[in-house]
N, C-alpha and C positions, 0 to 999 in steps of 0.2 A: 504494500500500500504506500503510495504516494504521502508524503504531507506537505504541503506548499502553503506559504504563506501571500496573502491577498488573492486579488483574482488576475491571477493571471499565469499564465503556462506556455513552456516551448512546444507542448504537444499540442501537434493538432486534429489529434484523434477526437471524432464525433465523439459530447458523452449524452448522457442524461444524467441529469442533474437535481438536487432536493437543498434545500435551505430553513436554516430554522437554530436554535439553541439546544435540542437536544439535551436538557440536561436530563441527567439518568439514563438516558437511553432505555425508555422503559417500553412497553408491551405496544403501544401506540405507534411510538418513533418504531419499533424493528418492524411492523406490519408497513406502513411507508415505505421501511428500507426495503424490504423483502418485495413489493409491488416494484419498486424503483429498478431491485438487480432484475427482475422478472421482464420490465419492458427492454430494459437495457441487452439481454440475451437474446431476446427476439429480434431487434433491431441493429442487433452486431456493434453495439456501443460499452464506451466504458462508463463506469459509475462517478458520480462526482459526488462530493457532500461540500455545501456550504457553511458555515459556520462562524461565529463571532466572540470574540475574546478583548475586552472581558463582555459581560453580558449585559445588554446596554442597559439594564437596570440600575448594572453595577457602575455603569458610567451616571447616569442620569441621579438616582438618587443611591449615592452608596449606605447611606446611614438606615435606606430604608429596604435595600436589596435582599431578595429571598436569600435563604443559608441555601449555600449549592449541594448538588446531590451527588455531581463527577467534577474531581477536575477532569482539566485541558487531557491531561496524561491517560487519567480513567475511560474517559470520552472516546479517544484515540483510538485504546485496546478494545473497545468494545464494537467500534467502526471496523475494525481489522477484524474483528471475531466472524462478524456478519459480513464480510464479504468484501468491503469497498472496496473499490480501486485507488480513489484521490481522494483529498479532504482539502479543503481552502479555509485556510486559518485567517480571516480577518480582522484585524487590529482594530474595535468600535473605540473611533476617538472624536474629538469633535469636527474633524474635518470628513470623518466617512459619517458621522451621524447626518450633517449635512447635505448628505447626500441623498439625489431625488429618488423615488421609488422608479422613477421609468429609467432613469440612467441606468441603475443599479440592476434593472431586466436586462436592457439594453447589455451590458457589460457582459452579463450571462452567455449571451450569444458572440460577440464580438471578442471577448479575451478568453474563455471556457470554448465558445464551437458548442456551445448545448443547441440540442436537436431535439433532445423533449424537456420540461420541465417539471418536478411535480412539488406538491407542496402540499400541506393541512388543508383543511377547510378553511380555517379561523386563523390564519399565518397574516400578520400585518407586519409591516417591512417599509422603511423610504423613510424621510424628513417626515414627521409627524406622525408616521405611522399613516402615510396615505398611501401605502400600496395594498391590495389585496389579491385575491381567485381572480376577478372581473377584470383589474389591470394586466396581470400577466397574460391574461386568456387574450385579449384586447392585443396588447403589444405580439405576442405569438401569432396570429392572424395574419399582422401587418408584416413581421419579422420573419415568416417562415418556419416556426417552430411549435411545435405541440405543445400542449399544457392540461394537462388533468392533475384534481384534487382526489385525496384519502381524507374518507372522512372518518370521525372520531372512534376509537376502539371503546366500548363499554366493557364491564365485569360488572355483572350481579344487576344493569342497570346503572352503574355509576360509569362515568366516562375517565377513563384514564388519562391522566397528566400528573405534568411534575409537582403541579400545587397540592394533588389528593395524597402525593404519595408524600411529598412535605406534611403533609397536615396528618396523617399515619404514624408518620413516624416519631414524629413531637407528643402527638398521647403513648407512644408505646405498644402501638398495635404493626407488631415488626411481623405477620404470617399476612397479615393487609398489602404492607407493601411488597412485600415479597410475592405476591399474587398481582401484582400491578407491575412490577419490572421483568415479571417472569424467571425471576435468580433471588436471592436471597440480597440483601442491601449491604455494600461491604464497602468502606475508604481504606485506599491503599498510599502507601510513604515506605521511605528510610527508616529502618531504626537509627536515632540517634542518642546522643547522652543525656537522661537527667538529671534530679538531682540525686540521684541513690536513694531516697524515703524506700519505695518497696522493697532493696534489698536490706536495708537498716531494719525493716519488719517483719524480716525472713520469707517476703513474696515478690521476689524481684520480678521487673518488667521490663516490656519491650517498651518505649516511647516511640510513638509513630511519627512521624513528621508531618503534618496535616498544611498545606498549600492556603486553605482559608479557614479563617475565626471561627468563623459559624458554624459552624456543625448541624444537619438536620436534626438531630436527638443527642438526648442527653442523659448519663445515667449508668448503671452499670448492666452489665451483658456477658449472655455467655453466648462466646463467640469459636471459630474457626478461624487460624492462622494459615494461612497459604503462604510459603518463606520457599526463596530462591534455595534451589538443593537441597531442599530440607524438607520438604511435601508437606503436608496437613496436619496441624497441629491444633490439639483442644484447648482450652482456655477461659481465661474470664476478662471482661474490660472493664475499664471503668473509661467515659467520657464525660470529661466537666472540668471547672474550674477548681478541683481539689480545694473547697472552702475551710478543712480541718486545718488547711497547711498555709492559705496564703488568701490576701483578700483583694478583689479586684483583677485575679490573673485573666490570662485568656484560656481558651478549653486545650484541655489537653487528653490523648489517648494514653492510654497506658497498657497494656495486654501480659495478664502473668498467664505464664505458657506451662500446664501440667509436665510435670517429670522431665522438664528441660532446663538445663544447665552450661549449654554452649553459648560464646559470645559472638551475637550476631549484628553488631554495630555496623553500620553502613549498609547491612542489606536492605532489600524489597519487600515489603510485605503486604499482601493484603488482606481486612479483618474483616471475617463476615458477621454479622449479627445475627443469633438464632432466635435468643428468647431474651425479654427483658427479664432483668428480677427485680429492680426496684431502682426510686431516684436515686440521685444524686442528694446524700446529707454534712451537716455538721456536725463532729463529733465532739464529745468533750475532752481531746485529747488522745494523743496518740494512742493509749492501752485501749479503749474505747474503739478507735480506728480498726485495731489489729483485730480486734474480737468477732470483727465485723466482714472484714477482709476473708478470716478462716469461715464463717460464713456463708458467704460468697463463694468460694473455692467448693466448699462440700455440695453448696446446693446445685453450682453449676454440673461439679461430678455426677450428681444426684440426676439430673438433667438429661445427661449423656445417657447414661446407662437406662435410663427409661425410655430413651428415644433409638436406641441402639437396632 
């Protein structure tokens, strides 16, 4: 798979092509994707995905922007899993925010060679958000270029998006979202150093390196380690702001990993979340903390083996 940044490419291979944010990459966006490789093999074309970094919520109001559900990196693997060929990384800054929705079709065809387009139903795109279905359909007409919409994937009735699966995840209804992504919901990073507190507590952890603050959920989890040359490993997490240890920090992962004892500093990891057990508290101190920790560790074991 290709990853290129902005729109524009030395090939000039016909693709068909799809645009949107994509975050999660959930049950919605892959039926899209899957329609998009489907027209694209019939028509002897490559796949394009278009895409925006950062998220222009996160440009427009950052203090009010959803918690993301993939990074850039997550986003990537999961385009490559499903098939793409190219991905166009766009930089939303305020000179591409400026930019008109018909230009930005236009471009489609003129720097991509797109020969079909597809896109959401409900996809608004251009300066103001005045692009929609009717504009591209409109401009493709005039331009030479196909254009059809996918319209919304439902579960149970509900319509899947990244907001339901936001909104899932923040009560704690993690077998919810995981029926909306079609995968289990997992953020992947570095281990990196912290400050030793879980091995000072006889429950050392992995520290994950999280790309952004926000985090969809919060709380502690019994989770699945996916570690480079090291396969699958059980565990427990906690995600939060550790209030017993510090006040005002940012969120932090942490993952103590059952029966494991190797130092994995700099690797890849990625943590799946299976089941919540409970918030995220304040303790009254460390011995409090640890009581709580052991806990955690048995019930998550507890967890495994019932689910085995």
């Amino acid at each position: 798979m290709q990853i290129l940044r902005g729109l524009h490419s030395n090939d000039t291979e016909k693709v068909a092509v799809t645009v949107g944010n994509f975050d999660g990459v959930h049950l919605g966006h892959q039926a899209l994707l899957n329609e998009l490789r489907a027209v694209a093999h019939q028509r002897g074309l490559e796949t394009a995905v278009v895409i925006f970094e950062p998220h222009p919520r996160e440009f427009f109001t950052p203090q009010q922007a959803p918690a993301r559900l993939t990074s850039l990196r997550e986003k990537l693997e999961l385009f490559r899993t499903l098939g793409v060929d190219r991905v166009h990384v766009c930089r939303f800054d305020a000179l591409f925010a400026q930019r008109s929705a018909a230009d930005f079709i236009q471009a489609l065809q003129e720097k991509l060679h797109a020969k079909f387009v597809l896109i959401g139903d409900d996809f608004r795109f251009g300066s103001g958000r005045a692009g929609d279905f009717a504009l591209v359909q409109k401009i493709g007409l005039e331009r030479g270029f196909d254009v059809a919409a996918v319209h919304s994937v439902l579960h149970n009735g509900v319509r899947i998006s990244s907001t339901a699966i936001r909104a899932a995840l923040a009560e704690g209804q993690i077998r919810v979202a995981k029926d909306y992504l079609g995968r289990p919901y997992s953020i992947s990073g570095r281990v990196v150093h912290g400050d030793a507190t879980g091995r000072k507590l006889g429950y050392p952890t992995a520290n994950i390196q999280m790309k952004h603050n926000l985090p969809p959920l919060k709380g502690v989890y019994v989770v699945l380690a996916h570690a480079e040359e090291l396969g699958i490993l059980q565990g427990v997490a906690s995600l939060g702001v550790r209030p017993t240890l510090k006040d005002d920090a940012k969120a932090v992962l942490e993952v103590h990993l059952f029966e494991f004892a190797q130092q994995i500093y700099g690797k890849h990891l990625r943590v799946e979340f299976l089941q919540k057990l409970r918030d995220e508290q304040k303790f009254n101190g460390l011995d409090e903390l640890t009581r709580q920790i052991a806990l955690d560790v048995d019930n998550a074991k507890r967890w495994f083996i019932e689910h085995e």
